[in-house]
Structures are given as structure tokens and as C-alpha cells.
C-alpha positions as CSV (number, residue, x, y, z in Angstrom):
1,X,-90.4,68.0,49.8
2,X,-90.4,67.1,53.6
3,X,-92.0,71.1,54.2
4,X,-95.5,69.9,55.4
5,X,-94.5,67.0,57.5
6,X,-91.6,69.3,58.9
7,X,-94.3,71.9,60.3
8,X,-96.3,68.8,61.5
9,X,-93.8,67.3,63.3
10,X,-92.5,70.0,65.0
11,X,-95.7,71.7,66.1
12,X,-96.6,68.2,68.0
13,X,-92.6,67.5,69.3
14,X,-92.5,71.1,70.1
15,X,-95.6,70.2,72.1
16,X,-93.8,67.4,74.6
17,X,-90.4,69.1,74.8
18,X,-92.5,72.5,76.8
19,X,-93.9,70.7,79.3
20,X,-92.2,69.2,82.6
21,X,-93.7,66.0,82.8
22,X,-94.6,63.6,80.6
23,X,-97.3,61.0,81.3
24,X,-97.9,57.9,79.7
25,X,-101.5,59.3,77.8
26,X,-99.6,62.2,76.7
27,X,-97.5,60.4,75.4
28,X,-99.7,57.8,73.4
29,X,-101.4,61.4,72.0
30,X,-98.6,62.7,70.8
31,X,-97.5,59.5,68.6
32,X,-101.4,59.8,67.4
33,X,-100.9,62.7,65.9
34,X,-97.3,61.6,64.5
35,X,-99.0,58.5,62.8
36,X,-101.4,60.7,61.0
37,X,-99.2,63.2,60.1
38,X,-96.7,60.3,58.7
39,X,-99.8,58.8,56.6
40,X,-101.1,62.2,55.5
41,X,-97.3,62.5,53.9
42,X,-98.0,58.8,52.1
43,X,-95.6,56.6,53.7
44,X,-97.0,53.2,54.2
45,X,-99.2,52.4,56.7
46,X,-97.1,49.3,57.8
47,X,-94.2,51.3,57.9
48,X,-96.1,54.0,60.0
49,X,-97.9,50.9,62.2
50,X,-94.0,49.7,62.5
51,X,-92.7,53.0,63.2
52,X,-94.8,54.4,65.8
53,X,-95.4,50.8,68.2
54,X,-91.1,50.8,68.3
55,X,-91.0,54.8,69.3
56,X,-93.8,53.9,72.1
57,X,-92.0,50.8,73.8
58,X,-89.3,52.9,74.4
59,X,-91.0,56.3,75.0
60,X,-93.0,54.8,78.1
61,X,-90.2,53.0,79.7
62,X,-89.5,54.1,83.0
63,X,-86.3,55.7,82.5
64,X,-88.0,58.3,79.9
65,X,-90.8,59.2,82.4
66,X,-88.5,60.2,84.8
67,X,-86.2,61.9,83.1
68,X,-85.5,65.1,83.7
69,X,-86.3,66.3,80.4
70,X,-88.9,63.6,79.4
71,X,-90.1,65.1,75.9
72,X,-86.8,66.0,74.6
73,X,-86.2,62.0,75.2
74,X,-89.1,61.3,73.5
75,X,-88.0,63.6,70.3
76,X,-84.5,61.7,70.3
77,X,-86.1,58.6,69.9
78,X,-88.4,59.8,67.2
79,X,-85.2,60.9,65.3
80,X,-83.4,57.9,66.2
81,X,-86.2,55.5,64.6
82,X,-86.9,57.9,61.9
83,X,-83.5,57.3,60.8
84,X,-83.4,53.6,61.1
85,X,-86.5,53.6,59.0
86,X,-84.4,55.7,56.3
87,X,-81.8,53.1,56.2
88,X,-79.3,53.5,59.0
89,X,-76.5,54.5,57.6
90,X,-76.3,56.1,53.8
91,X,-74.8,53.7,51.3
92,X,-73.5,54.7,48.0
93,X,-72.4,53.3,44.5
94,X,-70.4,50.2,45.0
95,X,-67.9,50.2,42.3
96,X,-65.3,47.5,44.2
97,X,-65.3,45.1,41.6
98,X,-63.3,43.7,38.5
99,X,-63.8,47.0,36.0
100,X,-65.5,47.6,33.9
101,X,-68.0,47.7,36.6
102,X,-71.2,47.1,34.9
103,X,-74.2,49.6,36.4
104,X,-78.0,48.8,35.0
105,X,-80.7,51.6,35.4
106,X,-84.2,50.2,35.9
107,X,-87.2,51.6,35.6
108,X,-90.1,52.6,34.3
109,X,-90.6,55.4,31.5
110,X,-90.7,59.1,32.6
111,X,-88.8,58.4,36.3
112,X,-85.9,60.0,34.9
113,X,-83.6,57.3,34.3
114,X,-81.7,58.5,30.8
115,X,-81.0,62.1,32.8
116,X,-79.8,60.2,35.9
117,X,-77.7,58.0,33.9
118,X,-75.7,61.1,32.8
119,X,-75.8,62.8,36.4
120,X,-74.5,59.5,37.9
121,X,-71.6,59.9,35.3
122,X,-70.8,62.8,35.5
123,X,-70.5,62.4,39.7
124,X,-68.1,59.3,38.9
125,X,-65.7,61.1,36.7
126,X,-66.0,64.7,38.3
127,X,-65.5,63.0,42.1
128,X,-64.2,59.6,42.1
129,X,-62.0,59.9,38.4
130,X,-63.6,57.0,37.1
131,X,-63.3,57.1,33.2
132,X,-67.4,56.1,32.3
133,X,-68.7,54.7,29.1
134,X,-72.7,55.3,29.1
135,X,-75.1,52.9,26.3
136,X,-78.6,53.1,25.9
137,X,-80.5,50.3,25.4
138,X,-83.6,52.0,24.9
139,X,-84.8,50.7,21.5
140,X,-88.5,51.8,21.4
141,X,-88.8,55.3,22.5
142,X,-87.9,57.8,19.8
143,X,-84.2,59.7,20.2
144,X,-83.7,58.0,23.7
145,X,-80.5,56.9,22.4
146,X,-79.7,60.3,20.8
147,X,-80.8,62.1,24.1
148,X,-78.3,60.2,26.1
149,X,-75.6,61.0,23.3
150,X,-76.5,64.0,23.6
151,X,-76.0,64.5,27.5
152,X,-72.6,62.6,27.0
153,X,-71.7,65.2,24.8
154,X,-72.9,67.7,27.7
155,X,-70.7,66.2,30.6
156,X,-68.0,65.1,28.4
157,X,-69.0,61.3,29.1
158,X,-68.3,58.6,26.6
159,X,-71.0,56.9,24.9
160,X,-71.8,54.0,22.8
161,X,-71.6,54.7,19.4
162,X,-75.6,54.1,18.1
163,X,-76.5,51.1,15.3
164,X,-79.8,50.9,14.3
165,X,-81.3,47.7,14.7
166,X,-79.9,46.1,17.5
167,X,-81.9,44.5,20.0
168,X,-81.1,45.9,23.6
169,X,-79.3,42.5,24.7
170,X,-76.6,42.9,21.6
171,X,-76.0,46.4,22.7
172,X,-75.7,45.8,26.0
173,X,-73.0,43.0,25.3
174,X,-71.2,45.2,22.9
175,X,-71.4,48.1,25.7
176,X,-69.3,45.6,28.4
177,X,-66.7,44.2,25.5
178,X,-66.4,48.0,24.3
179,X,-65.4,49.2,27.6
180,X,-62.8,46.7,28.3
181,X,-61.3,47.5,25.2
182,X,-60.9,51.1,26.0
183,X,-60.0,50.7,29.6
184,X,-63.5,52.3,30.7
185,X,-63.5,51.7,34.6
186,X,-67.6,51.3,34.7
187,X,-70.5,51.3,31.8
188,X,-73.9,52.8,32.8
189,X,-76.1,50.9,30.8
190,X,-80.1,53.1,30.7
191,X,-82.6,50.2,30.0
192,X,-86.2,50.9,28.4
193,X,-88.7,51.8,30.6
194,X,-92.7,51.0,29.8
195,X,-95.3,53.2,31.1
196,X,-96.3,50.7,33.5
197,X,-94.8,47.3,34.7
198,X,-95.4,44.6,31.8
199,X,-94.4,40.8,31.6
200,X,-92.4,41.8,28.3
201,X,-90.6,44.7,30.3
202,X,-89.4,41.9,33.2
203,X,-88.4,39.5,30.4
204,X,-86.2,41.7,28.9
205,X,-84.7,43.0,31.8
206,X,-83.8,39.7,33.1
207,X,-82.0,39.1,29.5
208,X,-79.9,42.0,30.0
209,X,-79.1,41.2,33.4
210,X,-77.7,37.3,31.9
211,X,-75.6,39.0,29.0
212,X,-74.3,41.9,31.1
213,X,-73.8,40.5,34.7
214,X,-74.1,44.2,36.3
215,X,-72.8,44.6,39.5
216,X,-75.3,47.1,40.6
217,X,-78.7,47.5,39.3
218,X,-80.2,50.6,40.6
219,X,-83.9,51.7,40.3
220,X,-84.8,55.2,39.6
221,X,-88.3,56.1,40.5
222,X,-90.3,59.6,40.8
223,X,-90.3,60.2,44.4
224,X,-93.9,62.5,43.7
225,X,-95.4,59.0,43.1
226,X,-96.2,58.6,46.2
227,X,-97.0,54.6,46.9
228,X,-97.1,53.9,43.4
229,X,-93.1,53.6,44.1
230,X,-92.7,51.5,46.6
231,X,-95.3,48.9,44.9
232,X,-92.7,49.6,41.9
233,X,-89.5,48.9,43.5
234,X,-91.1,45.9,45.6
235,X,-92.1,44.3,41.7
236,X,-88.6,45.0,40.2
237,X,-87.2,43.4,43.3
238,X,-89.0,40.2,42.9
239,X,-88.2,39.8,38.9
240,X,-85.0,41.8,38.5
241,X,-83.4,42.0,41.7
242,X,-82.3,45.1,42.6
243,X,-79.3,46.2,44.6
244,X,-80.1,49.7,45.3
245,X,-82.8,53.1,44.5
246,X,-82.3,56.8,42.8
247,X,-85.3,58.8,44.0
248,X,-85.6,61.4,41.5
249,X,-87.5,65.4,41.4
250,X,-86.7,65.3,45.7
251,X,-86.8,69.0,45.2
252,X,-90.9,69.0,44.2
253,X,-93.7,69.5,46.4
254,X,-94.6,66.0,47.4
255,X,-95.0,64.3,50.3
256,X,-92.0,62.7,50.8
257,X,-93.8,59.2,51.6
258,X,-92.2,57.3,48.8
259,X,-88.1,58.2,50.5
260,X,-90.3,57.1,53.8
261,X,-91.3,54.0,52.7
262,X,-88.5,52.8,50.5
263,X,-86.0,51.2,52.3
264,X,-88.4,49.8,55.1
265,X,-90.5,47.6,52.8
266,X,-87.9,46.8,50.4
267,X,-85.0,46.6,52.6
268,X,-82.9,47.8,49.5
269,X,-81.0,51.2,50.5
270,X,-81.7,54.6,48.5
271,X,-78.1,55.5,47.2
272,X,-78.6,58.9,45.6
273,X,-81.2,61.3,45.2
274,X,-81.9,63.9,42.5
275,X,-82.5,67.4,43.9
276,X,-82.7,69.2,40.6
277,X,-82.6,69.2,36.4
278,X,-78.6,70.3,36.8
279,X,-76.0,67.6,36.5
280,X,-74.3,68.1,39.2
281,X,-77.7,68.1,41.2
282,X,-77.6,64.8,42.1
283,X,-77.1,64.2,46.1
284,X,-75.9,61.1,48.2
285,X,-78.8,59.6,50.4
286,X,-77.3,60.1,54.3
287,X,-80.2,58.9,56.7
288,X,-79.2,60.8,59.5
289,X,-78.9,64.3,57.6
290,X,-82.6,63.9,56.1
291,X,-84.3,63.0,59.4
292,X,-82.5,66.2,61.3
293,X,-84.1,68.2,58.5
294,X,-87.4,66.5,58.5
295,X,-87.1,67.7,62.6
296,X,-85.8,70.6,62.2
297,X,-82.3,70.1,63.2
298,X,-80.8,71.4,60.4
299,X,-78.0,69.8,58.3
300,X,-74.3,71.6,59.1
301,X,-72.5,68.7,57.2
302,X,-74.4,69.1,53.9
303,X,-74.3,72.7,53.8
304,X,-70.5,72.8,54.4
305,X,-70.6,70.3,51.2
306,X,-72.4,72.1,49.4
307,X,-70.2,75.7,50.2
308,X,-67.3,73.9,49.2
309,X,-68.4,72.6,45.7
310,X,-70.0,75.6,44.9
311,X,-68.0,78.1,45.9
312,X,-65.1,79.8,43.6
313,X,-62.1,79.7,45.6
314,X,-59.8,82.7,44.3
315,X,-63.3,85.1,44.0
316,X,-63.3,83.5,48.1
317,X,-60.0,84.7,48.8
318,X,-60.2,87.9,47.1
319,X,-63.3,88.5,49.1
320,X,-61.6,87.9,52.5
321,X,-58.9,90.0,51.5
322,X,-61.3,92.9,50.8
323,X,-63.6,92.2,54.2
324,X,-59.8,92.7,56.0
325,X,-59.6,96.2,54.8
326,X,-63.1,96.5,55.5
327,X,-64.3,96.8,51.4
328,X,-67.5,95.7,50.1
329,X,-68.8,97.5,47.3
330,X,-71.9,96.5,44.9
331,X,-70.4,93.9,42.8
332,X,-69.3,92.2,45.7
333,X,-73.0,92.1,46.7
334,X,-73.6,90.2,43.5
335,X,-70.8,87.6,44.0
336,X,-72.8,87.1,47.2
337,X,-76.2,86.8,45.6
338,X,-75.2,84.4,43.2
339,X,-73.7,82.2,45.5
340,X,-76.6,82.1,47.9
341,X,-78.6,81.1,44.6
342,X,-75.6,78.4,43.6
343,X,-76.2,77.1,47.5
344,X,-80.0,76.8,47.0
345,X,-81.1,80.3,47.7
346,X,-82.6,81.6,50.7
347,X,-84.9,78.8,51.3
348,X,-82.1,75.8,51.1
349,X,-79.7,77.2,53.2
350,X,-81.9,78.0,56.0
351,X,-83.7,74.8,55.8
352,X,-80.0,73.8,56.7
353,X,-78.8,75.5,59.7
354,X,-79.4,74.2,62.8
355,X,-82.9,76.0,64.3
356,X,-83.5,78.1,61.3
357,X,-85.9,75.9,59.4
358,X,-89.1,77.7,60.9
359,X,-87.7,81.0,60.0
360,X,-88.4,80.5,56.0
361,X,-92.2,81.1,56.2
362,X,-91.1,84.5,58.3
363,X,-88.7,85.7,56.0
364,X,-90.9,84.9,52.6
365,X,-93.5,87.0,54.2
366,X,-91.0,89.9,54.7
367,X,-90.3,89.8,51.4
368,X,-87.2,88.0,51.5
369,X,-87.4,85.6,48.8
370,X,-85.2,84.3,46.1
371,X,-87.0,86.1,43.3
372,X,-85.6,89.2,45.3
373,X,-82.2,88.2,45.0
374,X,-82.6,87.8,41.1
375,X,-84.3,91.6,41.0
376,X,-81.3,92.6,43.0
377,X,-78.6,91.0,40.6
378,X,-80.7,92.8,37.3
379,X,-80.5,96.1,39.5
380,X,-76.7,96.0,39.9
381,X,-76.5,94.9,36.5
382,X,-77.9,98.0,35.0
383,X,-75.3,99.9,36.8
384,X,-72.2,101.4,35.1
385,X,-68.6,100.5,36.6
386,X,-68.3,103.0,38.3
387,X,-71.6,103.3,39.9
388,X,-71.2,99.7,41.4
389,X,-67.4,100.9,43.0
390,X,-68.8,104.1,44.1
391,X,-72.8,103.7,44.6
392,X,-72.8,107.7,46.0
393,X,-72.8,108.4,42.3
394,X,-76.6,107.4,42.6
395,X,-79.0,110.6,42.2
396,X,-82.3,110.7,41.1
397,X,-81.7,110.7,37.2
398,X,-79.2,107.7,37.0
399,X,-82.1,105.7,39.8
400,X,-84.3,106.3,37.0
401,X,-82.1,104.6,34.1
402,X,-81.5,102.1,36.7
403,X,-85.0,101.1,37.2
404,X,-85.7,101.2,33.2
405,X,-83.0,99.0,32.7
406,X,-84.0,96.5,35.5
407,X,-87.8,96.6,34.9
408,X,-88.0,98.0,39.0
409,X,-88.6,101.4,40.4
410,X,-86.8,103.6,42.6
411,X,-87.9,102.1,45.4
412,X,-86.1,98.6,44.7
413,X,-83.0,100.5,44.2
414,X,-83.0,102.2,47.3
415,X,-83.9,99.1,49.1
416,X,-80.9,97.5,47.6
417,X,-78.6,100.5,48.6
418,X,-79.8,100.8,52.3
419,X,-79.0,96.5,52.0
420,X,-75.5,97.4,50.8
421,X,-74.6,100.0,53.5
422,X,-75.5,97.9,56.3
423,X,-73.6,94.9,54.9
424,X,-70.7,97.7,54.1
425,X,-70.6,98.6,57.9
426,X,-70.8,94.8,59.2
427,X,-67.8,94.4,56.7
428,X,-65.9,96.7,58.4
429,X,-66.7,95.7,61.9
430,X,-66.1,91.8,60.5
431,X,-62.3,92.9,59.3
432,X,-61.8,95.6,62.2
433,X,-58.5,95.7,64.4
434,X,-58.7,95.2,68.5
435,X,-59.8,91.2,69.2
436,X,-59.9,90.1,65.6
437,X,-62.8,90.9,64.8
438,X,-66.2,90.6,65.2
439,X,-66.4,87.7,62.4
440,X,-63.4,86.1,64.6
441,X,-65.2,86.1,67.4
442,X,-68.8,84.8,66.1
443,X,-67.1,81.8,65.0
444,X,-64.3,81.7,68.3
445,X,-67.4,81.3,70.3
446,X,-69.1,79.1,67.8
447,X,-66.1,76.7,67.7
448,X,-65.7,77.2,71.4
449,X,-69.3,75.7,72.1
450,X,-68.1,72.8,69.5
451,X,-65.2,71.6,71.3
452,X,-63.1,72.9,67.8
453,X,-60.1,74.5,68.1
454,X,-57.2,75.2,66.0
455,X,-57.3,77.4,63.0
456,X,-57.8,81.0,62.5
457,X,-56.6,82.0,66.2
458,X,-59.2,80.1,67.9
459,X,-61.8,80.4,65.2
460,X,-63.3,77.1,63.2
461,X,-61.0,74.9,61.6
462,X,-60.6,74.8,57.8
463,X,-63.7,72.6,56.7
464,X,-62.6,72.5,53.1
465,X,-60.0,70.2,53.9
466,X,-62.0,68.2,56.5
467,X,-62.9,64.8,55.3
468,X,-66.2,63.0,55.5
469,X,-65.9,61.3,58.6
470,X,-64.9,64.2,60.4
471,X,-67.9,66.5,59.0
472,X,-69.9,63.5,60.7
473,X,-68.3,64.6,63.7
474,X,-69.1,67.9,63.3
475,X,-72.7,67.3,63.0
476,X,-72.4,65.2,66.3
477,X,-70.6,68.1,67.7
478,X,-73.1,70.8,66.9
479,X,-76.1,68.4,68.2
480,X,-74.0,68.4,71.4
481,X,-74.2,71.7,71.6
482,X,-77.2,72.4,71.4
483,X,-77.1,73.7,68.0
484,X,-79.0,70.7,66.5
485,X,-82.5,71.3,68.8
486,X,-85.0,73.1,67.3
487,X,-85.3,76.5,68.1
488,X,-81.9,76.1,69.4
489,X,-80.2,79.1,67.0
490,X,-76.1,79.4,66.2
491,X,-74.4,80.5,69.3
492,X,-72.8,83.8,68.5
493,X,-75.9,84.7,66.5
494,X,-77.7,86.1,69.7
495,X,-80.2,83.4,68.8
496,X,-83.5,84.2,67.1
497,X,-85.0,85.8,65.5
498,X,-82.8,89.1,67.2
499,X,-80.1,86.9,66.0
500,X,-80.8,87.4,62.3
501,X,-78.8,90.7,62.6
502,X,-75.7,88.6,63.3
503,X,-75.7,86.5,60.2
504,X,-75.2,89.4,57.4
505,X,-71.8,88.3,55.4
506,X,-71.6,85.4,57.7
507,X,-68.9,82.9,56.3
508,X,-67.5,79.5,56.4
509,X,-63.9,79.8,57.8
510,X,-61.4,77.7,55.4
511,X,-63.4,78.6,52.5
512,X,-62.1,82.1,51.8
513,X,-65.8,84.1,51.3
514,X,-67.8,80.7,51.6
515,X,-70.9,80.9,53.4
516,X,-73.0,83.6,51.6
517,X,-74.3,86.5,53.4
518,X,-77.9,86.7,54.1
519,X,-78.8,90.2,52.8
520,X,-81.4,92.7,54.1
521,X,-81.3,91.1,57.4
522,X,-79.2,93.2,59.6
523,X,-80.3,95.9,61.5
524,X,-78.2,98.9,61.4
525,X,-77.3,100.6,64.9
């Protein structure tokens, strides 16, 4: 979502942090541009007005002019008030009161809110093992209250049994007294929505509220609304009351000026956001991560998250047992592949790493996209057993079945095959005797840069069982470093773009085969 303002951004901070000296007209240009790159991308112009006036009282103080690296000052600051206008700090779903903790989903019709009912959930039960009863009130738009059944069903969620004819008030009173009685911790209660904001809506809303007494009413709006959503939220603050926002479809092609906006002209915090039609693709709003991606800085903490959820932990270990010997053969590949896709494919994860985020546009024009990596998985798949243990079996006539099977030609297969041998031979470099390895020592001298130590000789420590707090660290850690500055690259990768060759197979220590490999990018000597 935050692509276009990304390349803006960077292209103009890129701009101050080349040049030795900063005056104060360079300066004042600089944050021109920033405000019209912040309204092309929709966020409000008082927000923008707001934003830019507190990033030039402190980028002309003294202190900043005659520092010795003026413009990467003048980028801290920007990061520093981009994430105060996000919110500060992220702040989640409150559940610390008397249960059942009643949680009320506003909003208007189409946002989203039935789907992101379920997905919230689902993310209770699966992560904090809160037993959740779901209702829908919804009594005017056909099947809503079968679709959220339905999704219950999905995620294994209780939900309100349905009887027709109930207003939404009744129901929602029946949802609270049916939850005590079978010792639900919260009820998600999905309101109607309206397809735009009505006096009967608010009325009715308000009456729910009084019968239910939620303890969090949350509003879910379509962040590709643009300003539409921040007029929204700022309405069903002033009748409702809201204590917090669910930005849904953050993983379409807008702006990104409505997740701007939010919080500074509401003053209400964005709590989750939906990155996906998946249940589990629903994400915790952190400030701080979105405004390093947004400048390029990457997002280590997130992407370790991310590894560890969706990563299978015994295909992980069997994996780094077959890297020791120094085995990789084609279905390992596919494990690989799918778990790049699982992760967000190509495009997620290097929007991620620290420095890497200008490296997608080069990489889709190489080819490397994640359509490839599907055409890659239907090319192994069309292979027999045996042909996927042993790909020398490979000649021209079985190619051909190959590419019948998997609707490519030769050529694709070949591709794939020269992919595999590389990542073959960096596999057994990776799990080679002498100094542990070069995979040891990429992530020695990574860890060593960090200030981390412990854990796999000298390598990383195990960040599956790191906790929140310390990931935070970690982040701080890698900005320390240097890893966070854009351009800055992974120390141990050789930087970039030569560096590229270093991250084929590349893993996440304490995760068994976590971080995917990024195929087709090493260079074989």
C-alpha cells in the first residue's frame, strides 16, 4: 500500500543524506516536496500542515546544521514524527475486564466488518486462548447472519444460534447472557452497517451500546477509502464513541492516506490491520514497524514473526539436518518455495529486510516474481519421485513430459535446474566442515555487528523463543547497526546488490529451515 509514497520518500531523503552540508533553504525544499508527496498519498492536509511545521522546527535548529551528518538527522526526525503521527506506540485489543468481554464492530456496509469479526476470533482463541462466542446483529442484509455462522464454522468459533425476527438490541442482549452461561471469555458482537452514515444507523448503534455495555467498540473501515475514512471514524466518534480502528484490504494499491490520517485527527489508535482475505491474515498495528517500511528501513521484528508462525517446525529441522550433510534435492526446493509464498512471496519479504526495499522493482524486472515461484512448484510437480531425488535423470524426452505437464517449455525447466544446482552447492558450503560454516559465519558476523551473542557458537540467538519486547530490541539493535539505513544492506551479505549472491537458502537461526531461500539469485563461481 505505502509503495508510491516509499519511492517518494526516499528519492527526496536520499537527496539530504548525500550531501555534506545542509542549509536552512535546503532544507525548507526538501520538506516541500515531503508535504506534496504526503498529500499526493491522501493524508489530511492538517495532518500534513501538522506534520511537516513540527519536522522543520527541529530540522533547522542549530545542533542539526552542524552536525556532522546533517541529512541523516533530518531523516531521523522524519521517522521519528512519522511515527508519532501513527500513534506512538501500537496498542492492541484490551480484553482486561470482567469476561465476557463484550467487543462491538462498527461500521459501515462493505468495510469488511462480518470477515474481521471472524479473523479477530480466530486471533483470540489461536494466540491468546480466549474461548469467543461471535453474534450477528445484522438484521437487514440477506445471509449476514448465516455468513458469520458460516465463518464460525470455518475457524471453529462459537456463534449465536440465529432466530428470525429479533431486533438487533434483543440479540445483542441474548449474545452477553449466552456467554456467561457458557463461560465464553469475550462476545464479538458484528453490528449492521448502511451504505452510508444515516441518523437511523447512529440510533441503533447507540441502543446496542446501552443493552450490551462493550468494552471495546472498534471501527473497521476500508483503508482504499482514502479521506472518506477518516470523515467516517471522526462521525462514529462523535455518536458512538469509539475506543479503537481495524483498517481493512492494507494489502491493496492505495495510498495509504487513510492509516496516515487516522489516529492524528481522531486521536483513537488503529489496533489491527487486515493484510489479506485469510484468517490468520489479520496483523497488529506497531507504529514504529510501519514508518521504517514506509522509509525503507525494513521491518526485522515482523519478518521474524511472521517466519515463526508460518513456518513448520519438524519440515525446519529436517531441512537443517539435510543442509549439515550438505543435501538439497528438488522437493526441498518446493518446501522453500512455498514458504517464501506462506511469508508473502518475494515482494513481502524484501519489502522487510533492512535496505532491500528498492531491490523489488530490480528483481520483478529480472523476472523474479512470485508468479515464477508458482511455475516452479507446477514444474517440480510434474516430476516423478525419483526425478525430484535425482534431477540427472532429466534428458530431453522426460523435459518434454515435464513441460506438458506444467504448461512451460524446456527452457523453464532448465532454468529451474541451473536454480537448483547453485542452491545445491551453497548448501553444501552452508553445512561444510572447517569454521562452521559459511551459513555460521554470515550470521556470526551478523550477530556480531548486533551486539548478539550466545547461541549456535557465536551465531544469532534462537528468535523463536524470543519474546516481544526483546524482538523490539532487536530492531533497535539492527538500526544501531546500520542495518536499518536505507541502502544500508545485511552485514555478511557483501551488501548490494553483489550481496544478493549471499542470501540463497539464507535462514533464520532457532527456527530450524526458517527464513526461505531467495532462489535464482546466487551466482555460481
Amino acid at each position: 500500500m505505502f509503495e508510491n509514497l516509499q519511492d517518494r520518500l526516499g528519492s527526496i531523503l536520499n537527496g539530504l543524506t548525500g550531501r555534506g552540508a545542509l542549509s536552512e533553504a535546503d532544507v525548507s525544499a526538501a520538506l516541500r516536496e515531503v508535504r506534496r508527496a504526503l498529500l499526493e498519498a491522501d493524508v489530511a492536509l492538517d495532518v500534513v500542515r501538522s506534520f511537516t511545521d513540527r519536522v522543520r522546527e527541529k530540522a533547522v535548529g542549530a545542533e542539526i546544521l552542524k552536525s556532522i551528518k546533517p541529512g541523516q538527522m533530518v531523516v531521523k526526525i522524519v521517522h521519528d514524527e512519522l511515527i508519532e503521527m501513527l500513534g506512538g506506540e501500537g496498542v492492541g485489543i484490551d480484553l482486561h475486564a470482567p469476561a465476557p468481554v463484550v467487543v462491538m464492530m462498527v461500521g459501515l456496509q462493505g468495510s469488511g466488518k462480518t470477515t474481521t469479526s471472524a479473523k479477530i476470533a480466530h486471533r483470540l482463541s489461536t494466540r491468546e486462548k480466549k474461548k469467543v462466542l461471535m453474534a450477528s446483529l445484522d438484521t437487514r442484509r440477506p445471509a449476514a447472519q448465516e455468513q458469520l455462522r458460516q465463518l464460525g464454522a470455518q475457524a471453529n468459533i462459537d456463534t449465536l444460534p440465529i432466530i428470525s425476527g429479533q431486533s438487533p438490541t434483543d440479540i445483542a442482549a441474548r449474545a452477553v447472557q449466552a456467554a456467561k452461561l457458557g463461560g465464553h471469555d469475550v462476545v464479538i458482537l458484528d453490528t449492521a452497517g448502511r451504505t452510508h452514515i444515516d441518523e437511523p444507523l447512529m440510533v441503533e448503534m447507540a441502543d446496542i451500546k446501552k443493552r450490551s455495555n462493550p468494552h471495546e467498540i472498534l471501527l473497521v473501515a476500508d483503508s482504499l477509502t482514502g479521506q472518506d475514512a477518516v470523515n467516517l471514524a471522526r462521525s462514529f466518534d462523535e455518536r458512538v464513541g469509539i475506543t479503537g480502528l481495524v483498517l481493512t484490504r492494507m494489502d491493496g494499491d492505495g495510498r495509504g492516506g487513510a492509516a496516515l490520517s487516522m489516529r492524528a485527527v481522531t486521536g483513537k489508535p488503529i489496533k489491527l490491520i487486515g493484510v489479506g482475505e485469510k484468517m490468520s491474515e489479520l496483523e497488529e498495528f506497531h507504529p514504529r514497524r510501519i514508518a521504517d517500511r514506509i522509509l525503507g528501513m525494513g521491518d526485522i521484528v515482523s519478518l521474524v514473526e511472521r517466519a515463526s508462525e508460518n513456518i513448520d517446525a519438524e519440515k525446519a529441522a529436517a531441512m537443517a539436518a539435510k543442509m549439515a550433510k550438505g543435501k538439497f534435492d528438488l522437493d526441498d526446493l518446493a518446501d522453500q518455495l512455498r514458504q517464501m509464498q506462506k511469508m508473502g512471496g518475494m515482494g513481502g519479504i524484501m519489502g522487510m529486510m533492512p535496505g532491500m526495499a528498492g531491490m523489488k522493482d530490480k528483481m520483478a524486472a529480472a523476472g523474479l516474481d512470485d508468479k515464477l515461484f508458482g511455475r516452479q512448484i507446477a514444474i517440480i510437480q510434474s516430476m516423478t519421485k525419483a526425478e525430484r531425488t535425482n534431477p540427472d535423470l532429466l534428458k530431453h524426452s522426460r523435459k518434454k513430459r515435464i513441460a506438458a505437464g506444467s504448461g512451460t517449455d524446456a527452457a523453464a525447466i532448465n532454468k529451474l535446474l541451473k536454480m537448483h544446482r547453485q542452491m545445491a552447492d551453497m548448501m553444501k558450503m552452508m553445512g561444510g566442515k572447517g569454521k562452521g560454516g559459511m551459513m555460521k559465519q554470515m550470521m556470526g558476523g551478523l550477530a556480531g555487528k548486533m551486539g548478539l551473542g550466545g547461541g549456535m557458537g557465536g551465531g544469532m540467538p534462537d528468535l523463536s523463543n524470543i519474546d516481544p519486547r526483546q524482538l523490539e530490541a532487536l530492531q533497535k539493535q539492527a538500526e544501531a547497526a546500520g542495518l536499518g539505513k536505507p541502502g544500508g544492506g545485511m552485514p555478511g551479505l557483501g551488501g548490494l546488490p553483489g550481496g544478493l549472491s549471499g542470501l540463497g537458502g539464507a535462514k533464520l537461526p532457532g527456527l530450524g529451515g526458517g527464513f526461505p531461500g531467495l532462489p535464482g539469485l546466487p551466482k555460481k563461481k
